[in-house]
N, C-alpha and C positions, 0 to 999 in steps of 0.2 A: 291791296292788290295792285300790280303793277303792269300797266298795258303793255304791249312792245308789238311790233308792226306783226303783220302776216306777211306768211310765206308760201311760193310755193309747193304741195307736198312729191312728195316721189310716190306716185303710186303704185302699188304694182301690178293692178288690174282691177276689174269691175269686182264690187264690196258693198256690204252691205252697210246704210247710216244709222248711225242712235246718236243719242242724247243723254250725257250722264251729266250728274252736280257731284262734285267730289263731297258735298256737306249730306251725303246720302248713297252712302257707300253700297255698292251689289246692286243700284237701280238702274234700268234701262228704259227709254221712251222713244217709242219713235217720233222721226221729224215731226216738227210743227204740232207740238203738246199732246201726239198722241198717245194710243196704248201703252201701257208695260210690253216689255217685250227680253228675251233670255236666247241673245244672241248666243254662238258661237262659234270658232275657229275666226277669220279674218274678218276688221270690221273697222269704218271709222267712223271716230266719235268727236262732237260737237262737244269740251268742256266747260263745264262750268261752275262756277264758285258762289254758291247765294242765287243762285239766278244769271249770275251774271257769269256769259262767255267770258273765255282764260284762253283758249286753245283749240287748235282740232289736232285730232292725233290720232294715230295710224296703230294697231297690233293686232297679234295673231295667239289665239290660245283654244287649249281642247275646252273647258268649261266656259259657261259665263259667271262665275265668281272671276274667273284668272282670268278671264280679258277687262271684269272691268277692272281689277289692279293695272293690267299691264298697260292699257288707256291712263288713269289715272297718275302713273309711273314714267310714261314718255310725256305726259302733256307738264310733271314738275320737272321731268330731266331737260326740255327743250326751254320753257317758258317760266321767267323768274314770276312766281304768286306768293303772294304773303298771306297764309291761311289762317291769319290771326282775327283780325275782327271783323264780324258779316259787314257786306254795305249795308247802306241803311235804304230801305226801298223807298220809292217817290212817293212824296206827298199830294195826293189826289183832292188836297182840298182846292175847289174853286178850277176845277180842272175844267180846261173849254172846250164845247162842244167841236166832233172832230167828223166829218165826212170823208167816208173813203169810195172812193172812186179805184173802179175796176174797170177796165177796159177790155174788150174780148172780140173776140172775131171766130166762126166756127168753130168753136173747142167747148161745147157744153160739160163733155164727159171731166175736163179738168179744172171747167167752171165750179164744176160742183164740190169738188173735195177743197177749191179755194175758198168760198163762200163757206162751206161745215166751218172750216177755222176760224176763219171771221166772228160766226157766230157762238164760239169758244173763247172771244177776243172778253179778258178780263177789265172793262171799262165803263163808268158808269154815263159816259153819255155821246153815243156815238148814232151813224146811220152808213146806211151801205147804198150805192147808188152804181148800177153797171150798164156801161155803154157800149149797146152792141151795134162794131163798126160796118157796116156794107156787109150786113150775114148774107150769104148765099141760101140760107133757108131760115126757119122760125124756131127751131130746136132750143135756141140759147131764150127765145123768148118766153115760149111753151114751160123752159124748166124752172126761171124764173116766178113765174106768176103762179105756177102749180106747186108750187114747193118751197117758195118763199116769200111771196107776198104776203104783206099784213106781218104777223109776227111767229114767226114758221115754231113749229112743234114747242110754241108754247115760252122760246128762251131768243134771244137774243133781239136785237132791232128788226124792223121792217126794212126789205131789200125791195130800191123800186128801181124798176126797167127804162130804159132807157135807150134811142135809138136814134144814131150818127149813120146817114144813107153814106156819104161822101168818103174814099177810106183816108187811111192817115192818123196816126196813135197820139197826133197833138191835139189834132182837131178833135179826138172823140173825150182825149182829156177836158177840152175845153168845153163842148159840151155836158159833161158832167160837173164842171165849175160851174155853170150857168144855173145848175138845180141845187148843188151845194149851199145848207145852210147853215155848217159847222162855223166857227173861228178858225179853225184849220182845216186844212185839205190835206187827205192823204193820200196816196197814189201806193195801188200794188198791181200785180198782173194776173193774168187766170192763170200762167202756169206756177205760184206760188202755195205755198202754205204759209200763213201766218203762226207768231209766237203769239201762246194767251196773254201777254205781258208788250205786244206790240206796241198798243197805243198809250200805253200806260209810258212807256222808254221813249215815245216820239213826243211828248206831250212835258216832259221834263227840260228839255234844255228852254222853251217856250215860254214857260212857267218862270225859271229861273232868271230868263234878258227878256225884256221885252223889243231890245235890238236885232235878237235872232228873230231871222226872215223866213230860215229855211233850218229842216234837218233833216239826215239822213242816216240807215242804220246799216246794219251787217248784214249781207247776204250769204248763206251756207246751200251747199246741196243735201236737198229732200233724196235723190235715190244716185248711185251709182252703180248702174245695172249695166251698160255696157262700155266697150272701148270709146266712143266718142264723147263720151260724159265724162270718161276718167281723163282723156285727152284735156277736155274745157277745165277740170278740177286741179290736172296737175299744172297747167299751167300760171294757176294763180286765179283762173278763175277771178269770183266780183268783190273777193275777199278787200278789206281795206284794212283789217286791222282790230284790233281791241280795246284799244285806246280811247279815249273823248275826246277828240279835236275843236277847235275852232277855228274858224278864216274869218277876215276883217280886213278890208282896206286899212284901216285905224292902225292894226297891228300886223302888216306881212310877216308870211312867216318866212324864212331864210330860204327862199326858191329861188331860184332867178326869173324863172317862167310863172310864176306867179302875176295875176290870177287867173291867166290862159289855160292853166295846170288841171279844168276842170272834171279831167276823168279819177283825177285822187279825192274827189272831194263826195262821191257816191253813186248811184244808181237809180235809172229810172223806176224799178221794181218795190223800192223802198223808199221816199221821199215823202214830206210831207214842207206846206206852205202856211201862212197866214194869207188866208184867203182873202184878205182883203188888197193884201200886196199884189197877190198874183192879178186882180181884178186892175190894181192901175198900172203894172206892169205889161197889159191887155191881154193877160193869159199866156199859151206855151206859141210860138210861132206857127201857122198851119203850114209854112212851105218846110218845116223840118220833121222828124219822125217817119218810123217804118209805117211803110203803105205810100208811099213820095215817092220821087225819084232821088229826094235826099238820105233817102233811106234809116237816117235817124238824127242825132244831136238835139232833138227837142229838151233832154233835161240838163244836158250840158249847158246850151243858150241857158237855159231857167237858170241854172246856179249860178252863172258868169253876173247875169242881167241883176240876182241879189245882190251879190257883191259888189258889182259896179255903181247901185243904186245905195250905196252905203250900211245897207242892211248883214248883220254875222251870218253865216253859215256853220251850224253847229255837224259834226260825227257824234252820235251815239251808237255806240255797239253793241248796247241791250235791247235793242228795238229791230230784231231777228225777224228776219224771212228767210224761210228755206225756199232753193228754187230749183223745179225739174229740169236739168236743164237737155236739151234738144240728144236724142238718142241717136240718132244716126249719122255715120260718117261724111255722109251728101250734104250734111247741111252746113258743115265745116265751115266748103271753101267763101261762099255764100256769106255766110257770118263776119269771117275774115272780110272779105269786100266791104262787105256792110260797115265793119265800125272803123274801119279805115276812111268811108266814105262820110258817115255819120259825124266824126271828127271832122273833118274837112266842112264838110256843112256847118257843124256847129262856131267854127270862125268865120267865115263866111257873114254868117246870122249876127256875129258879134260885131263884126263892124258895120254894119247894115242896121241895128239898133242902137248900137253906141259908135259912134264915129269918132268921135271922141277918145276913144281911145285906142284910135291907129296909132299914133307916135309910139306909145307903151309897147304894140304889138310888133313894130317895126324893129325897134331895138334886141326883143328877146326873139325875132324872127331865126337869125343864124344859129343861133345856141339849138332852138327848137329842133330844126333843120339837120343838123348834128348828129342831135339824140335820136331822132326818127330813125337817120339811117344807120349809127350805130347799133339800136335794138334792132331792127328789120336783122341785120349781119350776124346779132346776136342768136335771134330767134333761127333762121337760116343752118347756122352753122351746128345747131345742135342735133342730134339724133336722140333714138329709143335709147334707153340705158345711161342718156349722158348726166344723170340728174335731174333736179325739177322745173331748169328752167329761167329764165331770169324773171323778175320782179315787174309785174306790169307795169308801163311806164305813166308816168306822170303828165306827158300831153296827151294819153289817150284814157280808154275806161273803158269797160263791158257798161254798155246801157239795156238790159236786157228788156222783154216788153213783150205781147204779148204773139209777136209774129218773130222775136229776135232772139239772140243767147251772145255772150261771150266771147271774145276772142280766142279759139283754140289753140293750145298748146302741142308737143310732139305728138304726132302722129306716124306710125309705119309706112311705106306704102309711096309709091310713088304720085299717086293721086294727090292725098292729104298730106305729103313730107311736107316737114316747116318751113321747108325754105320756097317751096309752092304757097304757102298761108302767109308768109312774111312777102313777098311778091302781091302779092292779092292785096293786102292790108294795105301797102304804099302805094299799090294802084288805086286803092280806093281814097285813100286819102287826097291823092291829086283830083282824082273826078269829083271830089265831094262839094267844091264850090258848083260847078259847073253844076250839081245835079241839083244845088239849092237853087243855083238861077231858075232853071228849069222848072223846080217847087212852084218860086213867084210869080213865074207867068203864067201857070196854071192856075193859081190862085185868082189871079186879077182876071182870068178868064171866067173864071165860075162865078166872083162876083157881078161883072156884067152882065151875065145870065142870066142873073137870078136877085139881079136889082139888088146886092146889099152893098153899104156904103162904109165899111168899117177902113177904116188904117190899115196898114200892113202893120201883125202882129199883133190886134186885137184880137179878143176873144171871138172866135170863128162862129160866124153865124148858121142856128141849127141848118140844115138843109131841108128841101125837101119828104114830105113823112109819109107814111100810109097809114090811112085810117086803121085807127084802134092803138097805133104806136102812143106812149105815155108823151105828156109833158111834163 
């Protein structure tokens, strides 16, 4: 089978998602390994071959025999596969134990269908551990301990609770590092579904180097219910590809922006660490991520800070998250800001951790610079109907999380038009140092406070707790 990058798709409106294997002809599942399910008329479908993602691809048919051919039909007409011999699935001997950490904030209702998946997660040694960040009530705690504590309905790990007063999606990461007692840490969000074959895909490139520091997998959408989801889908959405990659200092790959490149290299929603790295690397930086005024780049810094520290960065594509992503067109512009700003923060962080490697950044600064505002021009210039869109670019990324989504694509509309969200995105990226300053001194304010003595970019100290909250 033969990877080849992803692409924007041209959608042509809100559609329902499934899951087919081409090695099981006429089945349909929905996202994130659930039910059978006998779509019909328009629908797209996540491909896959053995298991393993091929494609997503787009068609429309009266029955569900003839959509899944016509799925099946466009995903071999777009995407070269070699349907000759199955992969061989990963050898689970001596597999390391893996903690996942979820992070959440008010959204129990979507906590819960992330957590079912989880507990569907096909692995034999894992734990779930979710940090709820500054809840404005107890709902996320309540559903927790009521319904999954110990080892819920009899099947999968014990899910323990966990509670970050202070907000910020680095720090509550980091907090659930601190109870993490996997070999690996994995990171997904409440607004996800997991694949039962998640950690089994993130546990493979680890297995294989013991150089790989970090991996990261494929991101898909769980539902495409209205226009501002098919907006974030067409335009490339957190897609990276099908491929297996790897990144190394040892071995660049022919980038010029290399290894500044960090929004090609994954997603916050999907990532996974050796947790031991992440412990001397002092965890995710608390002055980045949404809930900041930096508004994100926590896992940007994280992949940069591997790389820089001489550790691989592996892509696996079999290591699927489907993600809901944000329904409504209000949340657009916002988003745009956001991972323009996120970005921005995310160098920032990088030379603030690594100084060292300003000269590197200084050189590929103009090139950068260029590209930004070539795509900002690109994005701008395009309208409804012009096609899919260009290619997310390579100094930026969707970090999606659990208050975040996507950089949006065309949208109608004079509010959301692209060339308003391309505007917004280059605004944010110029504010995005300025908002990490603003991160740090809030940081070194609160460590005053509250008497802790850590580094800037150590593992953030718990806050503050109220009784009965876990340790």
């Amino acid at each position: 089978m033969t990877g080849v990058a992803v692409r924007p798709l041209a959608l042509s409106g809100p559609l329902p998602v499934v899951d087919i294997d081409l090695a099981e002809p006429g089945a349909f599942r929905r996202p994130g390994g659930g039910a059978w399910t006998r779509p019909t008329g328009r629908a797209l479908g996540l491909v896959r071959l053995h298991g393993r993602p091929v494609a997503m691809a787009e068609a429309s048919c009266d029955g569900p025999e003839e959509l899944w051919e016509a799925l099946a039909a466009s995903a071999r007409r777009d995407f070269p596969i070699d349907e000759g011999t199955p992969a061989r699935a990963p050898q689970l001997a001596g597999a390391p134990a893996i903690s996942v950490i979820v992070a959440t904030r008010n959204r129990a209702r979507m906590l819960r269908d992330c957590l079912d998946s989880l507990l569907a997660v096909e692995y034999p040694r894992f734990e779930v551990i979710v940090v709820d960040n500054a809840p404005s009530d107890t709902s996320t705690e309540e559903l927790v301990r009521r319904e999954y504590d110990g080892s819920p309905r009899g099947r999968g790990p014990a899910v323990r609770y966990l509670r970050e007063p202070v907000p910020g999606l680095a720090r509550a990461h980091n907090r659930g590092l601190t109870a993490a007692r996997g070999a690996i840490s994995a990171f997904t969000d409440d607004d996800t579904l997991v694949d039962p074959l998640w950690l089994t895909a993130l546990a493979a490139p680890f297995l294989a180097d013991p150089g790989t520091g970090c991996v990261t997998g494929l991101i898909v959408p769980a539902e495409l219910d209205t226009e501002a989801q098919v907006a974030l889908e067409r335009h490339g959405a957190f897609g990276k590809g099908y491929a297996p990659r790897t990144w190394s200092l040892r071995a660049p790959p022919d980038d010029p922006l290399f290894p500044f490149t960090a929004g090609r290299f994954g997603s916050g929603a999907n990532m996974a660490f050796r947790t031991e790295l992440l412990h001397e690397l002092g965890g995710f930086d608390p002055a980045t991520g949404v809930g900041t005024p930096a508004h994100g780049g926590d896992d940007l810094l994280s992949f940069f800070r591997v790389l820089a520290h001489g550790r691989a960065l592996a892509y696996e594509p079999a290591a699927i998250v489907w993600h809901r992503h944000r329904r409504t067109p209000e949340a657009l512009d916002a988003q745009a800001f956001g991972y323009g700003a996120g970005f921005g923060a995310y160098l920032a962080g990088a030379l603030a951790h690594e100084p060292r490697m300003l000269p590197a950044l200084l050189r590929r600064l103009p090139g950068g610079v260029r590209y930004v505002i070539a795509r900002n021009r690109e994005r701008a210039g395009q309208g409804p109907g012009q096609g899919p869109g260009p290619q997310p670019g390579p100094m930026s990324g969707p970090q999606p999380g659990p208050m975040s989504g996507p950089l949006s694509g065309p949208k109608s509309g004079p509010k959301s038009g692209p060339s308003r969200l391309a505007r917004l995105e280059l605004r944010g990226l110029l504010y995005g140092p300025y908002g990490y300053l603003r991160s740090r001194l809030i940081e070194r304010r609160l460590r005053r406070r509250t008497g802790t003595a850590h580094r800037h970019g150590d593992l953030a100290a718990p806050g503050p707790r109220r009784r009965g909250a876990s340790r």
